[in-house]
C-alpha positions in Angstrom: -7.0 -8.9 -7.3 -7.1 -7.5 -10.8 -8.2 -10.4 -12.1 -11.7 -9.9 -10.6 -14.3 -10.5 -12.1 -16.7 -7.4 -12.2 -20.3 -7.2 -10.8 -21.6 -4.8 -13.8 -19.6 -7.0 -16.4 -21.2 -10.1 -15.4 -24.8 -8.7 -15.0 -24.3 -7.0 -18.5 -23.0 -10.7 -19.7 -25.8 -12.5 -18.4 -28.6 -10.1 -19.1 -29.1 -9.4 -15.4 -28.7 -6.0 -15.3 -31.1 -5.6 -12.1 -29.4 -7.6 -10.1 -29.4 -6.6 -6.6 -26.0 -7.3 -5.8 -24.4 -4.8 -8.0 -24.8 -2.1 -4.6 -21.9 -4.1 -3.3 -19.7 -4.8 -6.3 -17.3 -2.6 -8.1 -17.7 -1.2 -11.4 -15.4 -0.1 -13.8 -13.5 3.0 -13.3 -14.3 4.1 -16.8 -18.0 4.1 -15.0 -16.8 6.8 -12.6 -15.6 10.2 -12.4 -12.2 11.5 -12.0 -13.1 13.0 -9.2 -14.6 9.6 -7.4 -11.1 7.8 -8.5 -9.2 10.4 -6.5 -11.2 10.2 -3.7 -10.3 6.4 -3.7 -6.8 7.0 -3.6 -7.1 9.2 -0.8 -8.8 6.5 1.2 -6.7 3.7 0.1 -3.9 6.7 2.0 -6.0 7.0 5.0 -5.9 3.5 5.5 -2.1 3.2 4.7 -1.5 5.9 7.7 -4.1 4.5 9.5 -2.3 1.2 9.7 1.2 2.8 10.0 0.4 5.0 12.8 -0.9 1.9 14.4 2.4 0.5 14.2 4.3 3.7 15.1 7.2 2.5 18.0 7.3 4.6 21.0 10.6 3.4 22.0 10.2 2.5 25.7 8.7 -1.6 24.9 12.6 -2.5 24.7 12.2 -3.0 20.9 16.0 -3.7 19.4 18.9 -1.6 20.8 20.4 1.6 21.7 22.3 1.5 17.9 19.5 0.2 16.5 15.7 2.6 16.5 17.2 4.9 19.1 19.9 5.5 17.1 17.9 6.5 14.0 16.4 8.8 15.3 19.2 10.1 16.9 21.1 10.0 13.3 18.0 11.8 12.3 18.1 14.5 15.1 21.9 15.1 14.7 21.2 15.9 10.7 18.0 18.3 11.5 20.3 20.1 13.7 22.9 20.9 11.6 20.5 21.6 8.9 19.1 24.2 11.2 22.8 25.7 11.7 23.6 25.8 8.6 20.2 28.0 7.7 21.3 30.2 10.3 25.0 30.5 9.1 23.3 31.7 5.7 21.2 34.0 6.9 23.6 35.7 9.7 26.7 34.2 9.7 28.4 33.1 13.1 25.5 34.5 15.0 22.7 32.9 13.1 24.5 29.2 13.4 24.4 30.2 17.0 20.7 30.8 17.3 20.1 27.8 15.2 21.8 25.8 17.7 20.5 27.1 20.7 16.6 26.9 19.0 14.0 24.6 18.6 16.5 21.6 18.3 17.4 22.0 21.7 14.2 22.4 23.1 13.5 18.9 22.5 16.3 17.1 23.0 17.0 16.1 26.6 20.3 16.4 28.2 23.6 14.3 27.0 24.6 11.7 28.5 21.6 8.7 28.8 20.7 8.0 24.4 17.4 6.6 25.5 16.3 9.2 27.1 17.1 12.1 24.6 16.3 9.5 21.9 12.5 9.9 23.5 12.7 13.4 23.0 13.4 13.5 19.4 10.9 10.8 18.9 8.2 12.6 20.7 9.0 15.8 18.6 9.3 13.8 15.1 5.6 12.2 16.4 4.4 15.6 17.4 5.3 17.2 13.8 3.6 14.6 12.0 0.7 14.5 14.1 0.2 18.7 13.2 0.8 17.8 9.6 -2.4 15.3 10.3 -4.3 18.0 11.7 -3.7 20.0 9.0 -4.8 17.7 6.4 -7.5 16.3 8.3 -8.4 20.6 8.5 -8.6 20.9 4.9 -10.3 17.6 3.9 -13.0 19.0 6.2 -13.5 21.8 5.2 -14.7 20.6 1.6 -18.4 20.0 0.6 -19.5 16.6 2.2 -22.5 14.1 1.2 -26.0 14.8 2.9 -26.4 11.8 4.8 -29.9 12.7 4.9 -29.8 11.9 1.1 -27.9 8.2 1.5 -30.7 5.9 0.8 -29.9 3.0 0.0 -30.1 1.1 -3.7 -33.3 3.1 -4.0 -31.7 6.5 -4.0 -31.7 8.9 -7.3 -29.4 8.3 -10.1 -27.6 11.1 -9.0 -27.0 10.3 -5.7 -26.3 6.3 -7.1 -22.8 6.2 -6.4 -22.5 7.3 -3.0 -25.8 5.0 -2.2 -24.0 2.1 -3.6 -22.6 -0.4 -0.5 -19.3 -0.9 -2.3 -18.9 3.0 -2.0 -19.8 3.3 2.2 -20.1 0.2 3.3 -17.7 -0.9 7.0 -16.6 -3.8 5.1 -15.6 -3.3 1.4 -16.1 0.6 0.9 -14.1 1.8 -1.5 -14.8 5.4 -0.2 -14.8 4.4 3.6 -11.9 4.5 5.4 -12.3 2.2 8.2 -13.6 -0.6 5.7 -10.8 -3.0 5.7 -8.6 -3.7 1.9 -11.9 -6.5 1.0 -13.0 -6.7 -2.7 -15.7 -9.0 -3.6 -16.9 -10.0 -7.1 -19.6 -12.3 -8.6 -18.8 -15.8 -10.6 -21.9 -16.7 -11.8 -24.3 -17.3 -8.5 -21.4 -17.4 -6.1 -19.7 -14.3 -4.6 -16.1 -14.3 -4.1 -14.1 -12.2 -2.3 -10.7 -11.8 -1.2 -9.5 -9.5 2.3 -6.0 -8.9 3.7 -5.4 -8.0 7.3 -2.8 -6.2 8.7 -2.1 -5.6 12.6 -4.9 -2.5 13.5 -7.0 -5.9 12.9 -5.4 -8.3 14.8 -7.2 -10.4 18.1 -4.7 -13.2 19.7 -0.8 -12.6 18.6 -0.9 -13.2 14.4 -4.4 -14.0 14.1 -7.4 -12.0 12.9 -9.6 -10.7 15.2 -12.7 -13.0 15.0 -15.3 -10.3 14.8 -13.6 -9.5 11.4 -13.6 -12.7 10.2 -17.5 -12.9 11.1 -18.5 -8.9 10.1 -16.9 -9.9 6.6 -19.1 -13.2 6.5 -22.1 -10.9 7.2 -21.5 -8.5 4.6 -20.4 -11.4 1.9 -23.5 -13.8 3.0 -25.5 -10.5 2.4 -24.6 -10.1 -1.0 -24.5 -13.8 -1.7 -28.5 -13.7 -0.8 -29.1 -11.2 -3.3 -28.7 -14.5 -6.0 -32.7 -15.5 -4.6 -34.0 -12.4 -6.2 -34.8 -10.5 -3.2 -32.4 -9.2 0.2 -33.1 -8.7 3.5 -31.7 -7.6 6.5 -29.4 -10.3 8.7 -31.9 -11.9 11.2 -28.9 -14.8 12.1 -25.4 -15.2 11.7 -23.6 -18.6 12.3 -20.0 -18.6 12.7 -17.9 -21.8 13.6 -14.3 -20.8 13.4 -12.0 -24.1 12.3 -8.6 -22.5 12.8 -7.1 -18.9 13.7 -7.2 -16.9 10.3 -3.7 -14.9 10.3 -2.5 -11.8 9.5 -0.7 -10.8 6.1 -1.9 -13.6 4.4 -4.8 -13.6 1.3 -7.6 -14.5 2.6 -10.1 -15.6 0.5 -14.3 -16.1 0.7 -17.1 -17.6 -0.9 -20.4 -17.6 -0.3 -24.1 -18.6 -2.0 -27.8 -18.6 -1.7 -28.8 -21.6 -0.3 -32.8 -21.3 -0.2 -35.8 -19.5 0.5 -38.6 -19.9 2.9 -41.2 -16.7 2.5 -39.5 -13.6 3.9 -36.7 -16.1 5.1 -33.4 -16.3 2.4 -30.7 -18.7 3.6 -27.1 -18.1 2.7 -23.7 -20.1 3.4 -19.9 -18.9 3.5 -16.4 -20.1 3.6 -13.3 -18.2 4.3 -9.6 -19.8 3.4 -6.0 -19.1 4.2 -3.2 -20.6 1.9 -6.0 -23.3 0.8 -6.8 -24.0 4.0 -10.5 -23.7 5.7 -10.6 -20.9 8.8 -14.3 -20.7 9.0 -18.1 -21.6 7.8 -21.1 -19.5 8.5 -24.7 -19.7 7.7 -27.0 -17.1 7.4 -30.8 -16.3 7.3 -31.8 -12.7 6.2 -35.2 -11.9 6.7 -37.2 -9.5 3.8 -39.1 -6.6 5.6 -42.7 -6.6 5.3 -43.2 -3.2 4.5 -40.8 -4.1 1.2 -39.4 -1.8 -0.8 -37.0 -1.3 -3.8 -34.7 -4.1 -4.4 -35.7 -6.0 -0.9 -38.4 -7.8 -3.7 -41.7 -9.1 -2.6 -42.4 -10.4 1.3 -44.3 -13.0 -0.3 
């Protein structure tokens, strides 16, 4: 994906630097502060934990066998324990290797004899310190100042507020500062918009596949954009999927979309999403401009 092509490059190219659709499209990180960068990599971490926790095995589905996950952890309980004695020997000899064995170790680890079973209770413990380190984090991020909502409006907010009023900054599809936005870039080429998404399991539907309301909430926010090549946007009156084949999982998936035509507050758009070259899925759309207007919805003429 690096070899995007840039909504502000390509307005700045082609003299359109009022295009609507820039609210959805990256701009250069030179065009940003440090701090906005970092909050981007913290996301892109949410979304990495996010994904992992998703995938976290609890052990009791029959997944591999009792030398193979169970015993990981058991390796891993074994090693924390003699860690813990050998603190203890440091810091009162014999006795203190004593305590150390006989402390929280122990607590969790269920009696010898059945490995499942006192795997379980290492693995519940290991999940159970993560989870506080979670809690912890998520403690401290909230604790930091946050944006007004109040003061999120839209492409017509304040220059100082533009960044945070920008779609590709909180949009549910291809925020770069939203969290629960799946890993979707888009980009213009020329009156087209491209994009490309990548879904891993918290997005699956049938075994493998993308879940189709994905598929069609990434048409929606692409065939929004897409509209913006009329001149005008409005808000999605229809949506028309028709899925060809089951888009899958781990695989670059890529869209394009386009203005189609315009009839008075009515803009048509079209879409196509690929895997591996292959069509998954079409959708049309007509968007319909508010009466009452506004910045960057153009005239309801």
């Amino acid at each position: 994906m690096g070899s995007q092509i840039r909504m502000t490059e390509a307005a700045q190219r082609d003299g359109r630097r009022d295009d609507v659709r820039r609210a959805w499209l990256d701009e250069p990180e030179a065009g940003l502060s440090g701090a906005r960068i970092a909050k981007h990599r913290l996301v892109e971490q949410v979304r990495r934990l996010v994904d992992a926790a998703f995938q976290l095995d609890c052990g009791d589905a029959g997944y591999g066998d009792a030398d193979g996950i169970a015993a990981v952890f058991d390796r891993r309980a074994v090693a924390s324990r003699a860690r813990e004695g050998a603190a203890g020997a440091e810091a009162g000899g014999e006795g203190g290797a004593e305590a150390g064995g006989e402390g929280e170790g122990d607590t969790v680890t269920a009696p010898e004899g059945d490995p499942r079973t006192r795997a379980d209770a290492e693995r519940a413990a290991y999940f159970e310190a993560l989870a506080a380190e979670a809690e912890s984090l998520a403690d401290r991020v909230a604790a930091l100042p946050r944006v007004p909502r109040a003061d999120v409006g839209g492409v017509n907010a304040s220059q100082a507020r533009r960044h945070d009023a920008l779609l590709v900054e909180r949009s549910t599809i291809n925020g770069r500062g939203n969290p629960l936005s799946p890993p979707v870039r888009m980009w213009a080429d020329g009156d087209l918009i491209r994009a490309e998404a990548y879904f891993t399991a918290p997005y699956e539907g049938p075994p493998g596949r993308v879940h189709g309301a994905w598929v069609a909430a990434c048409f929606d926010e692409i065939l929004g954009c897409a509209q913006g090549a009329s001149g005008a946007f409005g808000f999605t009156g229809t949506l028309t999927i028709t899925l060809r084949r089951a888009t899958p999982l781990y695989t670059k998936i890529t869209y394009e979309a386009g203005f189609s035509h315009r009839e008075g507050r009515k803009i048509h758009a079209w879409g196509r999403c690929y895997a591996d070259g292959h069509l998954t899925a079409e959708a049309t759309g007509v968007f319909v401009i508010p009466a009452f207007g506004g910045v960057g919805h153009g005239s309801a003429a």
